[in-house]
N, C-alpha and C positions, 0 to 999 in steps of 0.2 A: 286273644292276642294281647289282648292291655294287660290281663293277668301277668304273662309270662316275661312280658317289658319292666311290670312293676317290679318283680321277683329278680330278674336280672339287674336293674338298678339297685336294688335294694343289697344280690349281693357284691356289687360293686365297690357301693359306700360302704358296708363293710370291710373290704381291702382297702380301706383308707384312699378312693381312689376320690380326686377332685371332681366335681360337678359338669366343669367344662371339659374334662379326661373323658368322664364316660359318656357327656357328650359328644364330643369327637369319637369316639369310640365307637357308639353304638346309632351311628344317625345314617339314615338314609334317605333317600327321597321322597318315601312314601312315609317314614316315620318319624319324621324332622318336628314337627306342630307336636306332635304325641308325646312326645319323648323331650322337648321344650317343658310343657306341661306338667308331667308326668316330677321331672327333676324339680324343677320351682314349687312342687307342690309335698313332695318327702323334707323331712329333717334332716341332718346329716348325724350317724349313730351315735357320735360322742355329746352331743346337744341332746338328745333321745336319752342317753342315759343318765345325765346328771338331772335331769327334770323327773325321771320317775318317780319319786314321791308325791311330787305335786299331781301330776296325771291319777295316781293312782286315789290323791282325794278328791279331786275332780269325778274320776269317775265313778265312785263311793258315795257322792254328791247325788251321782244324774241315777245311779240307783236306786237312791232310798225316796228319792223326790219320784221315780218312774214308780215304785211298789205303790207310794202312797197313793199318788193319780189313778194308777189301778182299782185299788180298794175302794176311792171316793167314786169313780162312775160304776163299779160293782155295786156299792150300798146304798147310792144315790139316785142312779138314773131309772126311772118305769117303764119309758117308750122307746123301742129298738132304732129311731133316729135319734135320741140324746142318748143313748149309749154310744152309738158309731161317733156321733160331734165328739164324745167327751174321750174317746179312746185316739184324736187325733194329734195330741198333746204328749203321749206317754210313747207313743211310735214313730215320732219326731225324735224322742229323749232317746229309743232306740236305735235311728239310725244314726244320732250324734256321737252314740256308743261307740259304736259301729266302723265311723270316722276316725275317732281318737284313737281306736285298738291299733286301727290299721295306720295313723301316724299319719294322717292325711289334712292338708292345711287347712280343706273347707270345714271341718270340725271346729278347728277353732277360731274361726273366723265369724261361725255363728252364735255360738255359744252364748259368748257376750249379748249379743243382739239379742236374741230369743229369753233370756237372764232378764233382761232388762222390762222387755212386753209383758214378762209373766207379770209384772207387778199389776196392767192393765186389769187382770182377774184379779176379784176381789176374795175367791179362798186362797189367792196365794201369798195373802197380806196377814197371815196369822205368821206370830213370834218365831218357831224357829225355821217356816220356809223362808222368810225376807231373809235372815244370816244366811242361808243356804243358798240363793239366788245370787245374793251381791258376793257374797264367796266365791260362788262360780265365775260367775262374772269379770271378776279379778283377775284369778288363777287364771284364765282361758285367755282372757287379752293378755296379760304376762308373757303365756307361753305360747300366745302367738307372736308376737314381737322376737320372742326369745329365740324361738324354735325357726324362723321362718325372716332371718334381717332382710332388710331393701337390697342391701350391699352384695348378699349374696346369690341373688335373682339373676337367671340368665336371660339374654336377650334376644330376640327374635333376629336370626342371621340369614341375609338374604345370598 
C-alpha cells in the first residue's frame, strides 16, 4: 500500500501539482498520518533536478567508501563475528544508497551524522577518506536543507 501512495505522489509532483493539492486530493481517514508523511518526506521534482550533480557525487562518494569497507573486512577480518561487526558499516552505506535513489529525506538527514562518527574509527582517518567523509557530510546537509525547506513542511490537520 505505501508503495503505490509513494508512486502516486510522486506522479503528482510531477504534474506540477502543489503539496497541500495532492494532499487534499489524495487524503482519507485512514491515510491522513501516511500521506502527511509520505509528502514532507519526497522533494518536489524541480529541486530533484537542479541538485543532480551533487547527488550524483554524493553517491560516487558512498560507493567507493562502501567497495573500500568491503575489501578492508575481506582482507582483514579472520573470525566470522568480526567479519559480520565489520560488514555493518558498508550495509548502512547501502541502505543510505537506497534512500538517496529513492529521494527520501531520511537519507539525508543521516548522512551527515553518520560522516561525521566515522571519524570515531581510526581507519577512517587516513588522507583521502577524511575529504570523502567531510564532503559527504557537506553535500548531504546542503541538500537536506535544499531539498526539504521548513517552510515547505505540511502540517498535521485535525
Amino acid at each position: 500500500m505505501q508503495q503505490l501512495l509513494e508512486k502516486e505522489i510522486k506522479h503528482w509532483l510531477k504534474q506540477n501539482l502543489s503539496k497541500k493539492e495532492i494532499f487534499r486530493k489524495l487524503r482519507t481517514e485512514q491515510n491522513q498520518e501516511e500521506l502527511l508523511h509520505m509528502l514532507n518526506n519526497l522533494p518536489s521534482p524541480d529541486r530533484n533536478k537542479k541538485t543532480l550533480p551533487f547527488r550524483f557525487i554524493l553517491l560516487t562518494l558512498l560507493i567507493l567508501l562502501t567497495i573500500k569497507q568491503f575489501l578492508f573486512v575481506y582482507l582483514h577480518e579472520n573470525s566470522s563475528i568480526a567479519l559480520m561487526l565489520g560488514l555493518i558499516g558498508p550495509f548502512i552505506h547501502i541502505y543510505i544508497m537506497r534512500e538517496l535513489l529513492r529521494g527520501h529525506r531520511l537519507g539525508y538527514q543521516i548522512l551527515p551524522i553518520l560522516s561525521i562518527l566515522a571519524f570515531f574509527r581510526p581507519e577512517n582517518r587516513i588522507m583521502p577518506d577524511i575529504l570523502m567523509y567531510v564532503s559527504m557530510a557537506m553535500i548531504s546537509g546542503v541538500l537536506f536543507f535544499w531539498l526539504f525547506p521548513k517552510k515547505e513542511r505540511l502540517e498535521q490537520q485535525t
